[in-house]
C-alpha positions in Angstrom: -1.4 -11.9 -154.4 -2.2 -9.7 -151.7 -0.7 -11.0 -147.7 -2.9 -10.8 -145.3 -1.1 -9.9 -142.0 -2.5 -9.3 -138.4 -2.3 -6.0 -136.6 -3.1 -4.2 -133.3 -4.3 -0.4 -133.7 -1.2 1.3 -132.1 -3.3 4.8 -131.8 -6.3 6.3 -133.0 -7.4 9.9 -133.7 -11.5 11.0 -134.6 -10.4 13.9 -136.3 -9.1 13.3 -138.7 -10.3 9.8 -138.9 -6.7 7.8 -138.7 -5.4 4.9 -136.8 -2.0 3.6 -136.8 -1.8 0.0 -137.0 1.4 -2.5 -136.1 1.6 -4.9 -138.0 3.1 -8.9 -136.8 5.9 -10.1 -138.5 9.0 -8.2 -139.7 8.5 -4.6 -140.7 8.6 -3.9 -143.9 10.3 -0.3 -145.5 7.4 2.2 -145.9 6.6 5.3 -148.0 8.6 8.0 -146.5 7.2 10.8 -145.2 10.7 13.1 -144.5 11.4 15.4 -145.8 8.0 16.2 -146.8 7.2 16.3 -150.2 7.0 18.8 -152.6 3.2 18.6 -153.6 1.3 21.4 -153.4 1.3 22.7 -157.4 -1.8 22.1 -158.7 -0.8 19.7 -161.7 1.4 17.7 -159.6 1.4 13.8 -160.6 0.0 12.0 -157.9 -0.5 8.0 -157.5 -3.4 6.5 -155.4 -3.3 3.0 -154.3 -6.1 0.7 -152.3 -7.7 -2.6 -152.4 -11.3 -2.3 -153.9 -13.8 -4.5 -152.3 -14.2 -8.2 -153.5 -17.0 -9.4 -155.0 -18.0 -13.2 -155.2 -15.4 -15.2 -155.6 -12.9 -12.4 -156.7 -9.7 -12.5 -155.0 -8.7 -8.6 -153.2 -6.1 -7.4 -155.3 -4.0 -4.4 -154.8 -4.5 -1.7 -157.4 -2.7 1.9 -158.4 -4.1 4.4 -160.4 -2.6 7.9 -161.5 -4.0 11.7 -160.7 -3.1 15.0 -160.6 -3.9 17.2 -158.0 -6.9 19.8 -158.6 -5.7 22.7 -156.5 -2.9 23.9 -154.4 -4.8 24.9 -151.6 -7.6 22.6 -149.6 -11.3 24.0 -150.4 -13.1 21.6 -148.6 -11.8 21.8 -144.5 -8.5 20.1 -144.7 -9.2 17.6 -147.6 -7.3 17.8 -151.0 -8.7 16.7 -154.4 -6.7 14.7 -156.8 -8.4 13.2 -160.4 -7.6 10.0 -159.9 -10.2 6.9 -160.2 -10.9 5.5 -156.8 -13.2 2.2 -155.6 -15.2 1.4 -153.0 -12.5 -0.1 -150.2 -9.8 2.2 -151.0 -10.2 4.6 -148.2 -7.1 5.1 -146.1 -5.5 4.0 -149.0 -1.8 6.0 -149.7 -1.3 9.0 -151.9 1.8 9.4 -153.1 4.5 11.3 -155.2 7.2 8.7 -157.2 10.5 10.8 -157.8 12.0 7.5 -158.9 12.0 4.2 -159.1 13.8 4.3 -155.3 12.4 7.1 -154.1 8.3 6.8 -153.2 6.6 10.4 -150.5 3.9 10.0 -148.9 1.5 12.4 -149.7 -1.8 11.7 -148.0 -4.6 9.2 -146.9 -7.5 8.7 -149.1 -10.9 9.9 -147.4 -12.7 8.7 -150.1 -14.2 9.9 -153.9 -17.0 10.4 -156.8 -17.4 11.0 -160.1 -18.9 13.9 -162.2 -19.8 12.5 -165.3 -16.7 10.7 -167.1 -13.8 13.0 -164.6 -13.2 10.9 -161.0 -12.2 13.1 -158.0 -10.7 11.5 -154.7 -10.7 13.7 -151.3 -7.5 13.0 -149.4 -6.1 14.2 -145.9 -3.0 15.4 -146.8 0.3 14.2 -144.4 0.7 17.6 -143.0 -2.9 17.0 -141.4 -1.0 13.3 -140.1 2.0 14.9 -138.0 2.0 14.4 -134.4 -1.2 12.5 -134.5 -0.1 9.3 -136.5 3.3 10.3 -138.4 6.1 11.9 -136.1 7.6 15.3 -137.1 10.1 15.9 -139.6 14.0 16.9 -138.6 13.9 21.3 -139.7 16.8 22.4 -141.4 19.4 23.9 -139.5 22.8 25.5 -139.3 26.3 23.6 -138.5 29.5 24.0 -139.1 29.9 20.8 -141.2 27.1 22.3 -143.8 30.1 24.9 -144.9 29.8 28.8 -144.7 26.8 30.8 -146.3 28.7 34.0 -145.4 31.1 36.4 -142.5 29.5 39.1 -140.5 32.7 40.9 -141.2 34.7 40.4 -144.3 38.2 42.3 -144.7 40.2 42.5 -147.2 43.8 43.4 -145.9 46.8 45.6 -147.6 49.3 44.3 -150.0 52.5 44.0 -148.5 55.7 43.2 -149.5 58.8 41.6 -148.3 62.0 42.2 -147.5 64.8 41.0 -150.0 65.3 37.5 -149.5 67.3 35.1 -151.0 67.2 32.6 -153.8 65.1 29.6 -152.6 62.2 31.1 -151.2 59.0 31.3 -152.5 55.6 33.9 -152.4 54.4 30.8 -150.4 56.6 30.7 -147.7 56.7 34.3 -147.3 52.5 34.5 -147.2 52.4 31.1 -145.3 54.4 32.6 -142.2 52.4 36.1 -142.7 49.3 34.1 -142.2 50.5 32.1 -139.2 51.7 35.3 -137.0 48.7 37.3 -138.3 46.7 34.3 -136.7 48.5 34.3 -133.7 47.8 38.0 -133.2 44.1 37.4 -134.4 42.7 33.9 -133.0 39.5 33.3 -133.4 39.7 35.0 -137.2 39.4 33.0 -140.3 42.8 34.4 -142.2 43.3 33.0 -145.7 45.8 34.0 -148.8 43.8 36.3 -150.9 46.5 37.0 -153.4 50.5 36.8 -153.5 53.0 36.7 -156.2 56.7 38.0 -157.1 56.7 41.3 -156.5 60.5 42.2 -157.8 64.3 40.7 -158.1 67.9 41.8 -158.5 71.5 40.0 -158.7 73.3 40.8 -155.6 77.3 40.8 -155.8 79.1 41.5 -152.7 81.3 39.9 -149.8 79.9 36.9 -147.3 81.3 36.2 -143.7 84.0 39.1 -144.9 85.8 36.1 -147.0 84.7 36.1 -150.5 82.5 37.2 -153.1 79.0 36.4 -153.8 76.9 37.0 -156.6 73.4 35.4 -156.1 69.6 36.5 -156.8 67.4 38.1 -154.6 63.3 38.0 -154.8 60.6 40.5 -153.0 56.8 38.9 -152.7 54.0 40.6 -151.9 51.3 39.0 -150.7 47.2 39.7 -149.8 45.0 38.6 -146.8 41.6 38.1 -146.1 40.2 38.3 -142.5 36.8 36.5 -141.1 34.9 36.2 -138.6 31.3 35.6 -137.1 30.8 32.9 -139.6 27.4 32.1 -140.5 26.9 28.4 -141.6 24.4 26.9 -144.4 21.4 26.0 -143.6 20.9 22.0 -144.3 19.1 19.1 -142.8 21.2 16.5 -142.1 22.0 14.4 -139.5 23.5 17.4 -137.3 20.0 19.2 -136.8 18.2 17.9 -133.3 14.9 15.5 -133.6 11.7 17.5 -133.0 10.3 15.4 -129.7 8.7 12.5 -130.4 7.1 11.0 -127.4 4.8 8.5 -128.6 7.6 7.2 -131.2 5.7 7.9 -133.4 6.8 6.8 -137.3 8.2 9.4 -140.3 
């Protein structure tokens, strides 16, 4: 059954015809509005939703029918047309898209409807029309370091080079691992990583130690590969990184 709850108008606006109401009681979770939804394709699925008027004894009763929308862009001033059935008493009712079961944009605000013959057309002020009058801005994407890296305004690709002998027990790691940290000493600020690296060659070595006795022990060259970056240039994203648009009047979104 529908609740019938008391409210103040919280704002008002002539064009385009719109109040915001508050509500008493606790708030509820509303349809949301950010980011805004992707429905502008003619075709698009769209769901109405109003209370029609009662009449005699008949209890007002929430109802939801299903639409498309007629046309990508507004023809008529800033309205939108969907085919959806509509009743007297559901203007300012909600349009919106359903992604899923927990997922429910809001669309628009029904401005009201008619039929041609046996195919119903609702007009409806799409949300775009809404922002900064009754429904607050949306966050814009932008670019942060915790999004990850799109790409380098320079990316370098250094020479191969190749160690010294060394001795049994060392590794192409090692030897590119301490490459790496004095190339980044001698480069801060540049993004250095190990491009490639690998044994490069190897030999038995057979000789005298410390002048006292002989040796015979193996020997490995590496080479290794790296790649220098800077000026990095971040993904754009929205999340919660990117500043609030002002919002003076607190409004909802």
């Amino acid at each position: 059954m529908t609740e019938a709850r008391r409210a103040n108008v919280h704002k008002s606006a002539a064009e385009p015809d719109v109040a915001l109401l508050e509500f008493d009681g606790l708030p509820r979770k509303g349809l949301n509005t950010c980011p805004a939804p992707d429905a502008d394709q003619t075709g698009t699925q769209l769901n109405v939703a109003g209370i029609p008027n009662a009449e005699g004894g008949d209890v007002p009763r929430l109802e939801l029918n299903v639409g498309v929308l007629n046309e990508s862009l507004a023809q008529d001033g800033r309205l939108r047309r969907v085919s959806a059935q509509t009743k007297p008493g559901f203007s300012g009712g909600p349009v919106f898209l359903v992604r899923n079961q927990d997922d429910w944009r809001l669309v628009g605000l029904l401005k009201g409807g008619q039929s041609f013959g046996t195919q119903p057309e609702s007009f409806f002020t799409p949300v775009r029309e809404l922002r900064n009058v009754v429904i607050g801005a949306c966050a814009v994407p932008c670019r942060d370091p915790s999004h990850g890296v799109e790409s380098y305004d320079q990316d370098v690709l250094g020479p191969r080079t190749v160690s010294d002998w060394l001795r049994g027990g060392s590794t192409s790691d090692g030897y590119c691992g301490s490459l790496r940290s004095s190339e980044m000493n001698a480069h801060p600020g540049v993004d250095i990583s190990i491009e490639n690296d690998g044994n490069e060659d190897q030999r038995f070595f057979t000789g005298w130690r410390d002048g006292s006795y002989i040796v015979r022990e193996s020997q490995y060259k590496f080479y290794c590969q790296l790649r220098y970056r800077s000026g990095a240039v971040f993904k754009l994203a929205l999340s919660g990184k990117c500043p609030l648009p002002p919002n003076p009047e607190n409004l909802p979104n």
